[in-house]
N, C-alpha and C positions, 0 to 999 in steps of 0.2 A: 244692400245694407250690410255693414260690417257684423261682425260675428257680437251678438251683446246675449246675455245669459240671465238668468235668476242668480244662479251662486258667483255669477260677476257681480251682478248688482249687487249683491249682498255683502261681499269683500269689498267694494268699493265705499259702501254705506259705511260698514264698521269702523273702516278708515279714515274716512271725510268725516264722519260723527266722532272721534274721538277728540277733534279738535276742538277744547272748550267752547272758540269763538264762534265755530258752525252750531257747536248744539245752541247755545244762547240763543243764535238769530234764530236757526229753526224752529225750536219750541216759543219763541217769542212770535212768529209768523202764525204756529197752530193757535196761539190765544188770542192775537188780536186779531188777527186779518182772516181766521176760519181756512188756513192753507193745509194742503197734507202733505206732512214730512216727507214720505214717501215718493209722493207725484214729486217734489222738489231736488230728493236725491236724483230721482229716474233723469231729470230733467237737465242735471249737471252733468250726468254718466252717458246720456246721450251727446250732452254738447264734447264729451270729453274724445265720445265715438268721430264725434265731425259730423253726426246726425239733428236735421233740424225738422220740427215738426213746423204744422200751417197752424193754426185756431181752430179748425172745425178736427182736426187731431188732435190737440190739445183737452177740447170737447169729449171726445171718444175716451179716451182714458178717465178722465174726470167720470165718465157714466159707467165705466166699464168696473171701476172699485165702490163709487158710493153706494151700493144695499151693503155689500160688506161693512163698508167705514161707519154706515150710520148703525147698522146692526149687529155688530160686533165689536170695531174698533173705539169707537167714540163713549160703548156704554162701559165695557172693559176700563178705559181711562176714568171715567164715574167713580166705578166699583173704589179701584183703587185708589182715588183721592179719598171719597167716606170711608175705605178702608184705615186711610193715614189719619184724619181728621177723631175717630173711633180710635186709636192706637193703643191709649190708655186703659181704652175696658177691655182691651182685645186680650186673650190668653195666645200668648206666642208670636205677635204681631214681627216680629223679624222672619220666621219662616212663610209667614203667611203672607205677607209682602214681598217675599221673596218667588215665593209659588205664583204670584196676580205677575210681579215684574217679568217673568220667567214665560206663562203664558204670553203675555205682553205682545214679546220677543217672536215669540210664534207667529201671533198673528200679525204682525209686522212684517217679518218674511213673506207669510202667506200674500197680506197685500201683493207685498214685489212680485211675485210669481203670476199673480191675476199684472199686474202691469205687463211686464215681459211679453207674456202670453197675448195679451192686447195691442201689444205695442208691435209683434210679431205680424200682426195684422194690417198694418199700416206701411203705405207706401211712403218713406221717409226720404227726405231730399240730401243728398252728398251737400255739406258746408263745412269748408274749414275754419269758420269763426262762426259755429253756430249757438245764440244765445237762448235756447228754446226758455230757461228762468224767465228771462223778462219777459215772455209772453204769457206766463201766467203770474207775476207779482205784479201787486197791485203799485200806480205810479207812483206812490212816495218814497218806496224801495228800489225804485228802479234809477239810476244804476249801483250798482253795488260800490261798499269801498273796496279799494285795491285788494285789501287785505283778507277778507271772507270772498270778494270772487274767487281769489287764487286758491283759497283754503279748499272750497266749494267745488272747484275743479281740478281735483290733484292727480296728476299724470297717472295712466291707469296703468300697471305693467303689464 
């Protein structure tokens, strides 16, 4: 398996998320289709490695972050929606938004770390056009357009 990292994954993230058109999809993926940003970056920076996962890998990772995601990640995102929705009675609600986004971030990292670490575990198959995304979006997404595949997988230096 080629050399892949948590603070790889996580420059890679910053990068690929900065692209309006990827965060759109992305976040449009966590609301409708229950996807994790996360597992999705992992899944692009894998294919980006030339590493391809099976299903029952794809599986393992999936189990290996949800106590975290449903325990942490998904109530954190709660918080700070009633935190936004509350804004107006809030005293200070920019720094305090600021402190929830701020964790946020944390824990978003921490995911990637529990991936890595998981994924570290897995015996991964050498592919030079590995899609591992399409094995976990669901079929109406699949295949992507040109334009967010490409975004989605942007050469890793």
């Amino acid at each position: 398996m080629s050399k892949i990292s948590a603070a790889e994954l996580w420059r890679f993230s910053l990068r690929v998320y900065a692209n309006p058109q990827v965060q759109k999809a992305l976040l449009q993926w966590q609301d409708e289709y229950d996807l994790n940003v996360n597992l999705c970056l992992l899944l692009a920076y894998l294919d980006c490695h030339q590493q391809a996962l099976d299903s029952s890998q794809l599986q393992a990772l999936q189990t290996a972050i949800a106590p975290f995601n449903l325990l942490a990640l998904k109530p954190l995102r709660q918080v700070r929606a009633e935190v936004k929705a509350q804004q107006e009675s809030l005293h200070d609600y920019p720094a305090l938004r600021q402190q929830l986004l701020d964790l946020e971030l944390q824990f978003e990292r921490q995911q990637q770390m529990q991936l890595i670490q998981a994924c570290k575990t897995l015996k991964l198959r050498s592919e030079s056009k590995a899609n591992n995304l399409a094995l976990y979006l669901p079929s109406p997404l699949v295949p992507l357009n040109a334009d967010l595949d490409q975004a989605l997988h942007a050469i890793i230096d």
